[in-house]
Residue frames as a rotation matrix with the C-alpha (Angstrom) as fourth column:
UNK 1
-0.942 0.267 0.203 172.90
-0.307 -0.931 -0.198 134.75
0.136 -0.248 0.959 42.65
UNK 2
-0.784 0.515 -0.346 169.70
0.589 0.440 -0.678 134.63
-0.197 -0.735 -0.648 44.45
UNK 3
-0.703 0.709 0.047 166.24
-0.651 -0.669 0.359 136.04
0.286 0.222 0.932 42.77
UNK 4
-0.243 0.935 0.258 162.60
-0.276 0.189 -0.942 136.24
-0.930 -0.301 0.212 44.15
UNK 5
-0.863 0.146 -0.484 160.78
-0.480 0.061 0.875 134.36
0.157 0.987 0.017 41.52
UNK 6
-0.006 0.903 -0.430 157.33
0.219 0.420 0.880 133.40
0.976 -0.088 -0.201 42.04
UNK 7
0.648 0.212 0.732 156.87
-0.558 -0.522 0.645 133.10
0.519 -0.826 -0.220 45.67
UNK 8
0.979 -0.198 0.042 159.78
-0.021 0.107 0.994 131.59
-0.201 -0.974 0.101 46.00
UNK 9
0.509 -0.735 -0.449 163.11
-0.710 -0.652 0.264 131.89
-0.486 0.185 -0.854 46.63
UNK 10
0.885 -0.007 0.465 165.46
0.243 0.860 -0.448 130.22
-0.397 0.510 0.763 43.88
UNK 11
-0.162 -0.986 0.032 169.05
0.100 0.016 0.995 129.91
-0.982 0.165 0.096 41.98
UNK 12
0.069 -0.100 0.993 167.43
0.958 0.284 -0.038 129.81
-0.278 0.954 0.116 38.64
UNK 13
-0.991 -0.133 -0.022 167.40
0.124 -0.967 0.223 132.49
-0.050 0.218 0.975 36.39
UNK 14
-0.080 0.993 -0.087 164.46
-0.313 -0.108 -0.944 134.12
-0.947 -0.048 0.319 35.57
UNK 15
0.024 -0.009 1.000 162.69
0.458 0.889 -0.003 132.71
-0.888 0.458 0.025 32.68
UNK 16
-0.919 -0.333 -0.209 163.49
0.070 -0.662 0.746 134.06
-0.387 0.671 0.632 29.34
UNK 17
-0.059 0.712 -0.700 160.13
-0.441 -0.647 -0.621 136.17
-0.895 0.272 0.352 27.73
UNK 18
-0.385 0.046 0.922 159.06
0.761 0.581 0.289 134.50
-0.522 0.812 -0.259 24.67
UNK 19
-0.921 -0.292 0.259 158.69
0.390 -0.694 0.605 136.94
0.003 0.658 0.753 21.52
UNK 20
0.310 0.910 0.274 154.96
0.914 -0.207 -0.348 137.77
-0.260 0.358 -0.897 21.98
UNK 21
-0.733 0.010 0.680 154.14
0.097 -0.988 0.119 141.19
0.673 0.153 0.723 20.33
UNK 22
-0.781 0.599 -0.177 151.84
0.101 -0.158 -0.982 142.78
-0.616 -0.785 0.063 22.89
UNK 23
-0.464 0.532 0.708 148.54
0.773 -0.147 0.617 143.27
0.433 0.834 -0.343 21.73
UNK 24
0.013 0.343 -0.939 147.44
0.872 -0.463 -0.158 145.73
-0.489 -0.817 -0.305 23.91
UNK 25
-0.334 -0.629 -0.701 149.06
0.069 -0.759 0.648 148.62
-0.940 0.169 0.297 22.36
UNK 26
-0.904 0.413 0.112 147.73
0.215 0.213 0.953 147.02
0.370 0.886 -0.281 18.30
UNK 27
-0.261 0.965 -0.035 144.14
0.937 0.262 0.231 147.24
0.232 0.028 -0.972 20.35
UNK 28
0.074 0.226 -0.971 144.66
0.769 -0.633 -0.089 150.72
-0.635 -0.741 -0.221 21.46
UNK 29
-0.602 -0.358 -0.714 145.97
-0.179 -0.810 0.558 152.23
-0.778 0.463 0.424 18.42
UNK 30
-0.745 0.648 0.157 142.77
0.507 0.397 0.765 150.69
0.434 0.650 -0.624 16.41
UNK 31
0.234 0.899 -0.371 140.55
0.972 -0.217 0.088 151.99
-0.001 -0.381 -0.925 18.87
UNK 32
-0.317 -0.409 -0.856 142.04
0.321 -0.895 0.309 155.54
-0.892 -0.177 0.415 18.42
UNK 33
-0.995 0.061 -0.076 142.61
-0.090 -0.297 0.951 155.44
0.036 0.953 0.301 14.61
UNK 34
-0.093 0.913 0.397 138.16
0.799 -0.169 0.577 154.35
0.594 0.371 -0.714 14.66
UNK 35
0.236 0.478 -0.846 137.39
0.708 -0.681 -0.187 157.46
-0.665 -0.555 -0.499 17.26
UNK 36
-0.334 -0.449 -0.829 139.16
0.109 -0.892 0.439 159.67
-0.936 0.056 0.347 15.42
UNK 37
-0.474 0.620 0.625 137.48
0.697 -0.170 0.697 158.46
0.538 0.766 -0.352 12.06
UNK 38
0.038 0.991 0.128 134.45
0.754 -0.112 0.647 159.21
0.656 0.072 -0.752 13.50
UNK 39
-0.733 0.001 -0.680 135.53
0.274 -0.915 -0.296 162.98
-0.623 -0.404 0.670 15.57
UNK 40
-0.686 0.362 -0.632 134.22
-0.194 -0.927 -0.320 164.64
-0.702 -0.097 0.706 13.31
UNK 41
-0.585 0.799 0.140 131.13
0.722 0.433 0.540 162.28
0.370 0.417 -0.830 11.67
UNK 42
-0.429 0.772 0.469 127.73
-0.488 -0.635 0.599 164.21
0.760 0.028 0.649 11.78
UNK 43
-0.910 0.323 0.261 125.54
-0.054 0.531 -0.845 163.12
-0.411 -0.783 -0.466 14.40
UNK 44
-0.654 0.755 -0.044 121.75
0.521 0.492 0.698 162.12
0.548 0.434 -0.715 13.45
UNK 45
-0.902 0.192 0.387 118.83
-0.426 -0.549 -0.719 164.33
0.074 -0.814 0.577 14.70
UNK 46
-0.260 0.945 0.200 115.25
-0.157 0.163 -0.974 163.99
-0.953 -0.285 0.106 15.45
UNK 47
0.335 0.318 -0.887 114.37
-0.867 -0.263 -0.422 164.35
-0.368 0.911 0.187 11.58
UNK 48
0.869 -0.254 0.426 116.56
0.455 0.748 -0.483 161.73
-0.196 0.613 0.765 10.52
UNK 49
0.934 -0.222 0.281 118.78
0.198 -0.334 -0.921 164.40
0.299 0.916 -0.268 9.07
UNK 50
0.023 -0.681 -0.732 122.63
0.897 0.337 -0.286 164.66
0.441 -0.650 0.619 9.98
UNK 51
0.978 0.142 0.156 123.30
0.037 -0.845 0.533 167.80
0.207 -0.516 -0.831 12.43
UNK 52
-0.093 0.703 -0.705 125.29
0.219 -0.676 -0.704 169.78
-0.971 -0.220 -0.091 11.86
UNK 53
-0.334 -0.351 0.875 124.18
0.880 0.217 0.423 171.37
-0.338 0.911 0.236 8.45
UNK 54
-0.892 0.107 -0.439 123.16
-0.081 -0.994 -0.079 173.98
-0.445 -0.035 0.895 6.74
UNK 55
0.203 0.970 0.131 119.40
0.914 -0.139 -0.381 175.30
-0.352 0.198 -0.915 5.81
UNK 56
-0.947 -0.155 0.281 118.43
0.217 -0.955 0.203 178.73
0.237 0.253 0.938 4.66
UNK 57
-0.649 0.719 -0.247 115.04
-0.444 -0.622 -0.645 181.10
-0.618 -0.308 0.723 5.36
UNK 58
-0.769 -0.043 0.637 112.35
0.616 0.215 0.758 180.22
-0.170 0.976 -0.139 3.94
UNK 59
0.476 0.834 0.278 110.50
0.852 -0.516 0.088 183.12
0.217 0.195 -0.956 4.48
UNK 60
0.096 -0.422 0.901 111.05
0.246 -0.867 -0.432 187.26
0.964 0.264 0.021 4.66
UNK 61
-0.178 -0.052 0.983 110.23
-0.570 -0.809 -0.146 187.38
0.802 -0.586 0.114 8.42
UNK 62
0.059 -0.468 -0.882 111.24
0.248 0.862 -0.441 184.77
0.967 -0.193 0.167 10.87
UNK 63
0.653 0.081 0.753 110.93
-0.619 -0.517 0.591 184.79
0.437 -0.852 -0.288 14.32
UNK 64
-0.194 -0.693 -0.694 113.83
0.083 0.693 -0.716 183.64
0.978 -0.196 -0.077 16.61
UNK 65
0.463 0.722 0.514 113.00
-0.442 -0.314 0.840 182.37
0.768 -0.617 0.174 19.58
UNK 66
0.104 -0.751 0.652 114.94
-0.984 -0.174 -0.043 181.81
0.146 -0.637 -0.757 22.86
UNK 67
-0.624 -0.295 0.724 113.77
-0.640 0.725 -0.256 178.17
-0.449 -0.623 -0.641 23.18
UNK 68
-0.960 0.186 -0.210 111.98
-0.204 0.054 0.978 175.90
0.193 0.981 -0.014 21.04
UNK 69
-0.277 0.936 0.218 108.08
0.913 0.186 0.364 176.60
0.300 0.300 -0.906 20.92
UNK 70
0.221 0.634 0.741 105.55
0.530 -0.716 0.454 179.30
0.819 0.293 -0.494 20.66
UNK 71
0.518 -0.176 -0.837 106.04
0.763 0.537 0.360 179.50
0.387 -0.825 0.412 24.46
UNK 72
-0.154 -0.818 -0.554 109.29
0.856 -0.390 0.338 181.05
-0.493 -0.422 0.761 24.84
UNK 73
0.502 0.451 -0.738 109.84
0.091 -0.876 -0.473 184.66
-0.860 0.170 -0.481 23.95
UNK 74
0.760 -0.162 0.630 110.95
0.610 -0.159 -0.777 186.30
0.226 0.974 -0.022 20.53
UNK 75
0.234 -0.902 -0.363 114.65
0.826 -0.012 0.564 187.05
-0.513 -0.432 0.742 20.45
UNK 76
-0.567 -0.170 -0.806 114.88
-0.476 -0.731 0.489 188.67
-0.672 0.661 0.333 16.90
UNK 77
0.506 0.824 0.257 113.75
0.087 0.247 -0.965 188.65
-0.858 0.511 0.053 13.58
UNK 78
-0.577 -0.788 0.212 115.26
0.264 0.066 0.962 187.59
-0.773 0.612 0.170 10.41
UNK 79
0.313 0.554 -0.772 114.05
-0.363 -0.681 -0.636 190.03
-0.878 0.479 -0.012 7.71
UNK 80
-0.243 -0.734 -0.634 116.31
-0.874 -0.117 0.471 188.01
-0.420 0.669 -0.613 4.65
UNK 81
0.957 0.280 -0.082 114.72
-0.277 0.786 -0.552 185.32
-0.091 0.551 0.830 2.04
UNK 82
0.850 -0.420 -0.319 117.45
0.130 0.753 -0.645 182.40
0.511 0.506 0.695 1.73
UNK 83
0.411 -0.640 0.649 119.68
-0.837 -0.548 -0.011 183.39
0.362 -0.539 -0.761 4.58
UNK 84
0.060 -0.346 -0.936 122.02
0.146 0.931 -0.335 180.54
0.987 -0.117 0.107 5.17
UNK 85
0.318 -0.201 0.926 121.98
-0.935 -0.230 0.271 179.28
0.159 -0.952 -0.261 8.90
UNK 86
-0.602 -0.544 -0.584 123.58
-0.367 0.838 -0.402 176.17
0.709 -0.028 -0.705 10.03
UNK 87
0.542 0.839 0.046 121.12
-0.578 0.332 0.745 173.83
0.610 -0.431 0.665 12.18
UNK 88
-0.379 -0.894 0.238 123.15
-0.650 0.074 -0.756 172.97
0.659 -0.442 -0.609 15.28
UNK 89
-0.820 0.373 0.435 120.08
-0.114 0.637 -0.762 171.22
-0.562 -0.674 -0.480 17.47
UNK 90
-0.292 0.955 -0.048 116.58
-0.618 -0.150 0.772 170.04
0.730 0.255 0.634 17.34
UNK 91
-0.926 0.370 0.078 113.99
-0.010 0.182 -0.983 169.59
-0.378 -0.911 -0.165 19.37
UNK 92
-0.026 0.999 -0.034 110.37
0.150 -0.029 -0.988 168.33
-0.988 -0.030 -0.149 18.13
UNK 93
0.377 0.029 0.926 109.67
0.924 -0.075 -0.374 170.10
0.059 0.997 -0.055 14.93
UNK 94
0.922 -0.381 -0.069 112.02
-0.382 -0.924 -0.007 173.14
-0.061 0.033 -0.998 15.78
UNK 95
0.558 -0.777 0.292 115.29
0.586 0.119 -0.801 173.57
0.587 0.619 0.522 14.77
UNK 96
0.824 -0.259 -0.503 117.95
0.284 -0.580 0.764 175.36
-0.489 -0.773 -0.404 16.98
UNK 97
0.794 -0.197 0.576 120.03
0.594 0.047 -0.803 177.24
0.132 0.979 0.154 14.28
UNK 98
0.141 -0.547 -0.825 123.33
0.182 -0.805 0.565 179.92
-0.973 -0.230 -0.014 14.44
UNK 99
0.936 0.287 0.205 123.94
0.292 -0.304 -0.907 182.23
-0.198 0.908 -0.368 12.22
UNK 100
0.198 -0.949 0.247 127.59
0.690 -0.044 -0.723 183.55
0.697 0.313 0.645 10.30
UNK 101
-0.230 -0.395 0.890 128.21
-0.741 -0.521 -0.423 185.97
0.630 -0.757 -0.173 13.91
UNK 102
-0.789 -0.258 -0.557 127.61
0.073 0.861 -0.503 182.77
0.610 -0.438 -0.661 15.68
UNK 103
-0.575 0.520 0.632 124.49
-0.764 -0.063 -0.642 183.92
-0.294 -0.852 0.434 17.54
UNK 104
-0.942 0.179 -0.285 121.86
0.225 0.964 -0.139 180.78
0.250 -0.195 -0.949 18.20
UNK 105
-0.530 0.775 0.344 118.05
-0.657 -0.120 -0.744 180.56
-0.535 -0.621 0.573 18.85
UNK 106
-0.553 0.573 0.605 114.93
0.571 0.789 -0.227 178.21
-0.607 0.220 -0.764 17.77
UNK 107
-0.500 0.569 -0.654 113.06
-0.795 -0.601 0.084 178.52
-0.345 0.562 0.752 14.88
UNK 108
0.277 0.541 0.794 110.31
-0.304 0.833 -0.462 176.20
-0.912 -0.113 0.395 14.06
UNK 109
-0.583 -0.614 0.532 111.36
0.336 0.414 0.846 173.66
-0.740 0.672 -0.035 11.02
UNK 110
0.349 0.490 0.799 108.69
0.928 -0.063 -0.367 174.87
-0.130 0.870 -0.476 8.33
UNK 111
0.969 -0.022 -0.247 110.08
-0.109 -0.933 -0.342 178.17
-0.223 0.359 -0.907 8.20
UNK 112
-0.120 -0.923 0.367 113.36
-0.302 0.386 0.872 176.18
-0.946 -0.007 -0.325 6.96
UNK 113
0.751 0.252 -0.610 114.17
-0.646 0.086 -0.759 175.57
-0.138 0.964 0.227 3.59
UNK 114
0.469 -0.871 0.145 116.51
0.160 0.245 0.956 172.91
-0.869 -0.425 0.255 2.45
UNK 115
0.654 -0.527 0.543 117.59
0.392 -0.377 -0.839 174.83
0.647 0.761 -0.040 -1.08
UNK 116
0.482 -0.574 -0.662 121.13
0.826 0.044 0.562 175.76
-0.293 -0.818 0.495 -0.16
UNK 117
0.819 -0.077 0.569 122.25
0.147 -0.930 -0.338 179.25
0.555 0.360 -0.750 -0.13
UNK 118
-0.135 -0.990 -0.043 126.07
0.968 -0.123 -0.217 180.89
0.210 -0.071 0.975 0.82
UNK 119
0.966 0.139 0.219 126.86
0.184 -0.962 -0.203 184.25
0.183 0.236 -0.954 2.20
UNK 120
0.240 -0.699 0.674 129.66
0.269 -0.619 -0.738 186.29
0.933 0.358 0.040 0.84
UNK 121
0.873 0.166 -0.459 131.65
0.484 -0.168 0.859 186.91
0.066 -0.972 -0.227 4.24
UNK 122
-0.196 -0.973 -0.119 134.68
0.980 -0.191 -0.057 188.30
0.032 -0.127 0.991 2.73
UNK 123
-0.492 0.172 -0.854 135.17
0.025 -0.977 -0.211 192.34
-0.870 -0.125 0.476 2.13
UNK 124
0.297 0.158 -0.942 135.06
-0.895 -0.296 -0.332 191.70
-0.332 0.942 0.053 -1.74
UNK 125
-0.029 -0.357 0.934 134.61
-0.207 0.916 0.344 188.06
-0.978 -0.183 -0.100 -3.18
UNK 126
-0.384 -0.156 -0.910 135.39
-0.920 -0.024 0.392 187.15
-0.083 0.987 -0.134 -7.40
UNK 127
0.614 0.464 0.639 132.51
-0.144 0.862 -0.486 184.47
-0.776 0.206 0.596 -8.97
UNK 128
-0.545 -0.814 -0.200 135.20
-0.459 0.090 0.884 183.02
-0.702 0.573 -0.423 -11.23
UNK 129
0.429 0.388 -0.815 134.06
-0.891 0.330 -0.312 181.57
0.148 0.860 0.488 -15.09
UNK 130
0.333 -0.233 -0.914 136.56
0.046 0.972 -0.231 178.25
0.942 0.035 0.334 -13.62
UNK 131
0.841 0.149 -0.520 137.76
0.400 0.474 0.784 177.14
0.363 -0.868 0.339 -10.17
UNK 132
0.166 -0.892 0.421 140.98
0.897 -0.041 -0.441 178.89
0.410 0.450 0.793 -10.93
UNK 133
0.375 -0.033 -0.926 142.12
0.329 -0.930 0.166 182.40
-0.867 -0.367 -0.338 -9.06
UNK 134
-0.459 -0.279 -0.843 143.21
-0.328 -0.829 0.453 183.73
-0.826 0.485 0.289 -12.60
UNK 135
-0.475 0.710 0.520 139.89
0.860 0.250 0.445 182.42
0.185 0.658 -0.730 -14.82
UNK 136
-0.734 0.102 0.671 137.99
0.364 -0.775 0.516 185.06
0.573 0.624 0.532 -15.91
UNK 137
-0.731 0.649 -0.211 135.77
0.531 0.346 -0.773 186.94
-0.429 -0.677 -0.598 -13.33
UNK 138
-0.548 0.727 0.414 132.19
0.390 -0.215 0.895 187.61
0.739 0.653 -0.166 -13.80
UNK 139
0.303 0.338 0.891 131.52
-0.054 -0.927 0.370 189.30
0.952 -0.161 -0.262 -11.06
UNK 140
-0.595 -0.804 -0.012 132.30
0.295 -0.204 -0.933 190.85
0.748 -0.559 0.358 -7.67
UNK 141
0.361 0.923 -0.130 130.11
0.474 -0.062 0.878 190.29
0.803 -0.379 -0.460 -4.42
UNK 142
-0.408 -0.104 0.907 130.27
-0.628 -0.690 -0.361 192.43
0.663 -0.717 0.216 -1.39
UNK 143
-0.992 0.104 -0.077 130.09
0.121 0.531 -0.839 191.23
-0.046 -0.841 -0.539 2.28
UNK 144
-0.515 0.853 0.082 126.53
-0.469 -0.200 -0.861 190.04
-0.718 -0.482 0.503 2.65
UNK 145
-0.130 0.490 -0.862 125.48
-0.908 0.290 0.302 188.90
0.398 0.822 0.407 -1.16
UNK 146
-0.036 0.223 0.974 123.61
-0.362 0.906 -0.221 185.58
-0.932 -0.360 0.048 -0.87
UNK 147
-0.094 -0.034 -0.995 124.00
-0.983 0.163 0.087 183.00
0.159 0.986 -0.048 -3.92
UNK 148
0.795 0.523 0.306 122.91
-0.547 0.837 -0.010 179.21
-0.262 -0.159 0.952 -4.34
UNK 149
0.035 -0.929 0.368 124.95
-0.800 0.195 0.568 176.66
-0.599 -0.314 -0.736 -3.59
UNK 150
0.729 0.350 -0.588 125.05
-0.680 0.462 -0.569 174.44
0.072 0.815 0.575 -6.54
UNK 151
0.570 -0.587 -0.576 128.47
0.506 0.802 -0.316 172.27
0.647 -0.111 0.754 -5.91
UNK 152
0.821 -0.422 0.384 131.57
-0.566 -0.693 0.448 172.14
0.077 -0.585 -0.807 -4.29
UNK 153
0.326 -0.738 -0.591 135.24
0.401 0.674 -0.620 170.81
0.856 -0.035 0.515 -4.29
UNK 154
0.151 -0.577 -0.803 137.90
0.987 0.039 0.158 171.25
-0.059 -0.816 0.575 -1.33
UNK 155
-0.544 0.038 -0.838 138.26
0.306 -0.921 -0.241 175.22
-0.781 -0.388 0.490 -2.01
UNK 156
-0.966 0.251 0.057 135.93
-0.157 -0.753 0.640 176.29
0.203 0.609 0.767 -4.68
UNK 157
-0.197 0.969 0.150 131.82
0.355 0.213 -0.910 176.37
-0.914 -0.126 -0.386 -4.57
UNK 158
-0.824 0.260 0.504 130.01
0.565 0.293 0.772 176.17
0.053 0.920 -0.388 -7.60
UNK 159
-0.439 0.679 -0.588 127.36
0.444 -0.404 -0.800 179.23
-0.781 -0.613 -0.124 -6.94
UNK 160
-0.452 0.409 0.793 124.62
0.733 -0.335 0.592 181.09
0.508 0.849 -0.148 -8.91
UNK 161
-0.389 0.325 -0.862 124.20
0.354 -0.811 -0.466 185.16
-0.851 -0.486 0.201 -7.80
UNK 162
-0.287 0.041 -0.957 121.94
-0.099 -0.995 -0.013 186.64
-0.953 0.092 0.290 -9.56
UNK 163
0.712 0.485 0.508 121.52
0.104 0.642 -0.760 184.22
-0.694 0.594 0.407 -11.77
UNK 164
0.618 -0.694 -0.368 124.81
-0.624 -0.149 -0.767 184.41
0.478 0.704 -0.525 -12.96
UNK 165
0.962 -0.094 0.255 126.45
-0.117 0.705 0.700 181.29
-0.245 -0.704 0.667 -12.11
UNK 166
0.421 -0.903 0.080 130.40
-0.417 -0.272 -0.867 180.80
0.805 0.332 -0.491 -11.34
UNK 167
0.315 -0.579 -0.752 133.33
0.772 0.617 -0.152 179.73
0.552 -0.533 0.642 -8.94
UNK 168
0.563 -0.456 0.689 134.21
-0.676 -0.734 0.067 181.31
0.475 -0.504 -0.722 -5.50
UNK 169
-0.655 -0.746 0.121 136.57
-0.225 0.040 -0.973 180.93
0.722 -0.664 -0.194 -3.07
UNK 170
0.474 0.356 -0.805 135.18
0.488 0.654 0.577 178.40
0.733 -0.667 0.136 -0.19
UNK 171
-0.599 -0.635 -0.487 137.47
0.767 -0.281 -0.577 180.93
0.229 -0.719 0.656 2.30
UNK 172
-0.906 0.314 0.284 134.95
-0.366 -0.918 -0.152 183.81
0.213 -0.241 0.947 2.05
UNK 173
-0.139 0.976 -0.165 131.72
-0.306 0.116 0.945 181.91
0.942 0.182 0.283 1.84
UNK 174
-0.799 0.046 0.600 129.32
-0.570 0.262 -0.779 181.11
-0.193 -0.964 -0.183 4.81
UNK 175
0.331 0.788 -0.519 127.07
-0.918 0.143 -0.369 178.38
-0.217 0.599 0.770 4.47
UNK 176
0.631 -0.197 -0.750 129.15
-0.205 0.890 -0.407 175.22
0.748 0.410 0.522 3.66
UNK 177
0.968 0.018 0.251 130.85
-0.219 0.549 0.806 172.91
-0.123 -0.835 0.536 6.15
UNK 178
0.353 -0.900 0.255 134.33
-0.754 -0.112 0.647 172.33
-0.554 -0.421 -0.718 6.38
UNK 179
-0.718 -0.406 0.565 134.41
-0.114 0.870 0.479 168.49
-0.686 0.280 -0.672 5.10
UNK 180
0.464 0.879 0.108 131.19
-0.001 0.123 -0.992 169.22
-0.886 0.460 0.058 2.55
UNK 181
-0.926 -0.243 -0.288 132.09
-0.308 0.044 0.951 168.20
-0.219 0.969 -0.115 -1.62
UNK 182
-0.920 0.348 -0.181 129.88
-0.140 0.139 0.980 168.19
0.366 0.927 -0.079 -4.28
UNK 183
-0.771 0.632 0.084 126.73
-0.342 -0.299 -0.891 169.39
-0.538 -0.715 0.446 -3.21
């Protein structure tokens, strides 16, 4: 039998494939397994600091503004000492921030604190006495209560409302990242 081998024609067979393992495939599934580390790494802003993260008010009356400096116009005002927002850009010494309804605008960094603060986003959230859904609770926050984030494990947060300090549920709370432990 008669096969095209090289550019020419010939009676041999074709030559038999020595065992290589490809590497092609070993280099592709390394370069995957590092991207995918690093999906969801923080990126690094102007500050130094990683983005995103979370801040809170540090004042009673805050101006949000459509774009970042004096410039641009005034969107709203945040009226709430220690309101957790999550710092999503920056630009200069402003901060481009969203809040727990997802809306977005520029506030300048000094009117940023970085003491971390949580808000209560269920209907009705229990500050447990341990990490535990049947440890004693010590009290019960309505949607909206703000409390200091003090730690945090994979579903509890370590918080102090009111100066009463306990374990919630990380499902109700706004204010902490997804991959954030031990604050």
């Amino acid at each position: 039998m008669r096969r095209l081998y090289g550019a020419a024609m010939t009676n041999a067979p074709f030559p038999r494939p020595t065992r290589r393992r490809p590497l092609l495939p070993l280099v592709l599934g390394a370069a995957f397994l590092l991207w995918a580390g690093h999906a969801h790494a923080q990126r690094v802003g102007e500050s130094g600091l990683p983005i995103p993260r979370f801040v809170s008010l540090a004042g009673e009356a805050i101006n949000v503004r459509s774009g970042p400096g004096k410039n641009y116009p005034i969107r709203w005002v945040y009226t709430r000492l220690g309101l957790p927002v999550k710092v999503v850009e920056e630009f200069d010494a402003w901060r481009k921030v969203e809040d727990q309804d997802g809306e977005q605008g520029w506030i300048h960094g000094s009117l940023l604190s970085r003491r971390r603060t949580v808000m209560v986003v269920a209907e009705l959230a229990s500050l447990h006495r341990t990490p535990a859904r049947e440890a004693r609770v010590l009290l019960k926050a309505e949607r909206g209560v703000i409390g200091r984030l003090l730690d945090c494990n994979p579903t509890w947060c370590f918080l102090d409302v009111g100066g009463t300090r306990g374990w919630m549920e990380r499902a109700g709370l706004w204010g902490v990242l997804p991959d954030e432990m031990n604050q």
